[in-house]
C-alpha positions in Angstrom: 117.9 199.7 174.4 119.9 202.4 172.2 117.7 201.3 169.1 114.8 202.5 170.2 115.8 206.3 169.6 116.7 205.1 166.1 114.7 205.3 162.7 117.2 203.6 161.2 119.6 200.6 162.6 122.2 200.9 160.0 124.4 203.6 158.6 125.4 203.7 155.2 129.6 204.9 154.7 129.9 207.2 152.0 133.6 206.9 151.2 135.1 210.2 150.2 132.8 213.0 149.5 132.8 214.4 145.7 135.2 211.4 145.0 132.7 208.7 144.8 133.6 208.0 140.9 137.2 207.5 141.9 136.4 204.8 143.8 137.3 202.2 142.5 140.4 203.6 141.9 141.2 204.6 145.3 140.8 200.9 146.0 144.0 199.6 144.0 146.6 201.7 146.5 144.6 201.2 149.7 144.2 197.2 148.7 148.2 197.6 148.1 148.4 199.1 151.5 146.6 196.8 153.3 148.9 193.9 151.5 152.1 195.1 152.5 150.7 196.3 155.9 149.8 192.4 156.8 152.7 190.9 155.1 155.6 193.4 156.8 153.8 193.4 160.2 153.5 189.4 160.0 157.2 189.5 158.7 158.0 191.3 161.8 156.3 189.2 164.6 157.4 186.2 162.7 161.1 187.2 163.1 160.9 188.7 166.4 159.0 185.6 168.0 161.0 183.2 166.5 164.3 184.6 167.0 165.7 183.9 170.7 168.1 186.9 170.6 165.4 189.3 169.2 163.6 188.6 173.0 164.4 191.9 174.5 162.6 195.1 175.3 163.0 196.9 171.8 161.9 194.5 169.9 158.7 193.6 172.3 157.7 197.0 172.0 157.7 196.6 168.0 156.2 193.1 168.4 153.8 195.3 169.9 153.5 198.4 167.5 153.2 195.6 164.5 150.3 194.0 166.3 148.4 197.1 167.0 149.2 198.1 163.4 147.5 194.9 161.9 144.5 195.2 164.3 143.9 198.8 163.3 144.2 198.2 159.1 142.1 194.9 159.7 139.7 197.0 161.4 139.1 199.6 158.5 140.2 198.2 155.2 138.2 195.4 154.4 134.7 197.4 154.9 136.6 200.2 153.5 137.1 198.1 149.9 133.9 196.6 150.1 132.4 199.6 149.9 134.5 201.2 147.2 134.4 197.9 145.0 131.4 196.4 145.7 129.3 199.3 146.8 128.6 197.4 150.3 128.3 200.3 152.2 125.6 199.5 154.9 127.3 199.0 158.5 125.0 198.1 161.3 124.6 200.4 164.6 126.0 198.0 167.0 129.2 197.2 164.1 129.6 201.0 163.2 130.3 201.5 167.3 132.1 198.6 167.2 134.5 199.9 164.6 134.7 203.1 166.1 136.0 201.6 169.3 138.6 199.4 167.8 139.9 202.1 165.5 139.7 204.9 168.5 141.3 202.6 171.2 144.2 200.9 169.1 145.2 204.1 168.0 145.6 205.5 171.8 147.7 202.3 172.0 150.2 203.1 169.1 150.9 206.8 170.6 151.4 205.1 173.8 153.9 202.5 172.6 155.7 204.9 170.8 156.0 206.5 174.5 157.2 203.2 175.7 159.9 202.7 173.0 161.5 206.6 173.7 161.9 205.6 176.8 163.3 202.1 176.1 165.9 204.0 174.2 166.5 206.3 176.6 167.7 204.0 179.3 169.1 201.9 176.5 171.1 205.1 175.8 171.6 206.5 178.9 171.5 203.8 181.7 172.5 200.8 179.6 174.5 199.0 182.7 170.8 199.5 184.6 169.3 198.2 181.0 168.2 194.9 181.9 167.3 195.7 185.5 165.2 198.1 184.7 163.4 196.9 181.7 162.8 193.3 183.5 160.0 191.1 182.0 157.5 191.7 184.7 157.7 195.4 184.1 157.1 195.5 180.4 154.1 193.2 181.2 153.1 196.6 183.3 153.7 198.7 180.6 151.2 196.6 178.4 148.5 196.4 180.9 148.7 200.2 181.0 149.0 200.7 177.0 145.8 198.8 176.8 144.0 200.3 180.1 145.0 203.8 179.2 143.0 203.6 175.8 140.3 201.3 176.6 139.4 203.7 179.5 139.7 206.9 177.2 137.8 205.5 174.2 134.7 203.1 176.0 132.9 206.6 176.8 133.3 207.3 172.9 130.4 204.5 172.3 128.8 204.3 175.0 127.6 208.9 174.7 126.8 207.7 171.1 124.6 205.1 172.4 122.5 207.7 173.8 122.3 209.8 171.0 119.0 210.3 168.8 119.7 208.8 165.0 116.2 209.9 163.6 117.7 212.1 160.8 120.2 211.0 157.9 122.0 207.5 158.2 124.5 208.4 155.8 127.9 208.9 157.3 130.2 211.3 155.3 133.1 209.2 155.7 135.2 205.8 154.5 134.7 204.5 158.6 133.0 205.2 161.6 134.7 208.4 162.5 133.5 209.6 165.5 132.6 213.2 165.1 131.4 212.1 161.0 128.9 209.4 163.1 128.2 211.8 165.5 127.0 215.2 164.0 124.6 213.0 162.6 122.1 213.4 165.8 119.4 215.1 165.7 120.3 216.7 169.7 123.0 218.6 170.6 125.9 217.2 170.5 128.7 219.2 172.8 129.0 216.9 175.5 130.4 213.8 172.6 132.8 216.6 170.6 134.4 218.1 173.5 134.9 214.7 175.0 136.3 213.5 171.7 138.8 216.4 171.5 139.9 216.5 175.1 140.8 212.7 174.4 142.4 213.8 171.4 144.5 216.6 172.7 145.2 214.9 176.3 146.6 211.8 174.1 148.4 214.3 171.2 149.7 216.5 173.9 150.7 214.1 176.8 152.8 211.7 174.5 154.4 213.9 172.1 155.5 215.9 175.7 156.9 212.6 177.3 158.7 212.0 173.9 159.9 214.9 173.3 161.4 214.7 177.2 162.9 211.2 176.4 164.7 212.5 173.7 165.7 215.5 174.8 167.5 214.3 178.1 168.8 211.5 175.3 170.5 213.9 173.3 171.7 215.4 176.1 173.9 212.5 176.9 174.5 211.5 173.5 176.3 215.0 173.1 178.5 214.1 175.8 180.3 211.1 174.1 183.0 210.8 171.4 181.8 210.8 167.8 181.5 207.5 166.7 179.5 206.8 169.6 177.2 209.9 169.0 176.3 208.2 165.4 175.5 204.8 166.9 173.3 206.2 169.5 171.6 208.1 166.9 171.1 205.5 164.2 169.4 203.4 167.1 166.6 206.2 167.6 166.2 206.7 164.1 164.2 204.3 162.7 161.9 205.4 165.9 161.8 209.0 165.4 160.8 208.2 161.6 158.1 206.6 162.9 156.9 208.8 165.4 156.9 211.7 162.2 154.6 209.2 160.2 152.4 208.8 163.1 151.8 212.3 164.5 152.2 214.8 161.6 149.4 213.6 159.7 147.4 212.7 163.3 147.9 216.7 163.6 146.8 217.9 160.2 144.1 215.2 160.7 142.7 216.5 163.9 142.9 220.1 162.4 141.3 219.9 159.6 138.2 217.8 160.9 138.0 220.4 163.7 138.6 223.3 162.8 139.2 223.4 159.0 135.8 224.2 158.0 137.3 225.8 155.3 138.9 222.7 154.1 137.3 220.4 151.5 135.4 217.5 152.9 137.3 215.2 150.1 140.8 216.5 152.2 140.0 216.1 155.2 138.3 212.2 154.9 141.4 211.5 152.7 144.0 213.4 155.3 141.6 210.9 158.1 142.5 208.0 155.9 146.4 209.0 155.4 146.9 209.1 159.4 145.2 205.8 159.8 147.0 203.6 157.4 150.1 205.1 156.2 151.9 204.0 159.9 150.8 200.2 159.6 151.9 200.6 156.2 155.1 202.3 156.8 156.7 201.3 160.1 157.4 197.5 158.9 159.6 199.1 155.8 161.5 201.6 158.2 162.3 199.2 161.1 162.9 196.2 158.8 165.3 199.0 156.4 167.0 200.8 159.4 167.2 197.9 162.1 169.5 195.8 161.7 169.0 193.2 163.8 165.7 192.8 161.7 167.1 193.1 158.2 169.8 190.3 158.6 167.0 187.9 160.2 164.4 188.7 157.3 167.3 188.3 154.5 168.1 185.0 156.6 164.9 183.3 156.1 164.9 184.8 152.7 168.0 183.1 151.7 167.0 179.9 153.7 163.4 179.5 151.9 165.2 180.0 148.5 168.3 177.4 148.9 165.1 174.9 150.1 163.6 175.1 146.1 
């Protein structure tokens, strides 16, 4: 068994280096975070599931982006305040690897959704008499299994080298969750084989999705260049709550992935705080943009607003 390397069979999560005083500071935005992140995500499923006419391939894909969303703040912020409130910091072995997995995977599956939606708009946009019989029920189905078979299969390894690693130094993990590279470097081996695993992952994920984006939208505008004005400005007020999103999700990822890398440079405090920013501003975020800019969603919400309030 992978304890018997182990001195220890616990880590203890440090929270943000040098910033350990702040704590319980740090706690009153992330707890408001993590409020609005389940109450907008739940919003959204809510409306989407029970609104017949919201059952189509858009709004799937942000049935599934809220889902994902609300699996990955679930996975980090409760420990996360715990620790800064009630100084709980201990997380076991087998739960620290746990976490890693869940937090490692589910964000593989966000990138990859956000793959799926530009290329929902871009038939949307640019085939929409082939719409429905391309985007048929049985093929989003297909795109699912592969959202959650592409990251599973790129993140299991993730665990599974840590498993093998020798813990018989320091427990204490520099960070607010189990990172992988913070849980890592923690081995008393070498550790190559798990770092350049854990970048290729990161820069075959980065790289791969932000190039199939970027291809969706390019041969999208493209075509939306081709038509009359007004139509150009409805084509691109439907991708814009999406490419909103796809900023919030990737331009912190980057600096992120930078910093922890490469950015030796960089204070530890930055770079577990930039971690933290890339993590749970999206869940955070995407339920305001696509319940502001869609509006489909907005009229449903303010609906079931109105409705609750005439019932009282």
């Amino acid at each position: 068994m992978f304890l018997q390397n182990l001195s220890h069979s616990s880590f203890i999560l440090l929270g943000v280096p040098g910033l350990e005083a702040a704590h319980p500071w740090l706690s009153i935005p992330l707890f408001s975070m993590y409020l609005i992140t389940l109450l907008g995500n739940s919003i959204i499923l809510l409306v989407i599931k029970t609104e017949a006419s919201l059952h189509k391939p858009m709004y799937i894909f942000l049935s599934m982006l809220a889902a994902i969303d609300l699996v990955v703040s679930s996975a980090t912020l409760p420990k996360m305040l715990c620790s800064f409130l009630f100084l709980d910091r201990e997380i076991s072995f087998a739960g620290c690897l746990t976490q890693m997995f869940f937090i490692h995977s589910f964000s593989v599956m966000e990138t990859t959704v956000l793959v799926a939606m530009a290329f929902d708009r871009y038939v949307a946009i640019c085939s929409p008499l082939r719409y429905e019989a391309i985007l048929t029920n049985q093929r989003l189905f297909k795109i699912g299994v592969v959202v959650v078979a592409r990251a599973v299969a790129l993140i299991v390894p993730l665990p599974i080298l840590a498993t093998r690693l020798p813990f018989c130094a320091s427990n204490v993990v520099p960070h607010t969750y189990c990172q992988h590279m913070a849980v890592v470097k923690l081995a008393c081996t070498d550790v190559t084989v798990n770092s350049l695993y854990g970048l290729s992952v990161a820069l075959y994920v980065g790289l791969s999705d932000v190039l199939l984006i970027g291809l969706s939208y390019a041969m999208i505008l493209r075509t939306v260049l081709q038509l009359p004005r007004e139509a150009q400005l409805k084509a691109f007020n439907t991708c814009g709550s999406h490419i909103c999103v796809i900023l919030i999700t990737f331009v912190p990822g980057l600096f992120s992935i930078l910093t922890h890398r490469f950015g030796h440079k960089v204070a530890p405090p930055v770079r577990v705080l930039l971690a933290n920013l890339y993590l749970l501003l999206p869940p955070t975020l995407n339920p305001i943009i696509y319940g502001i800019k869609t509006r489909e969603i907005r009229q449903r919400v303010l609906r079931q607003v109105w409705r609750r309030k005439n019932l009282f």
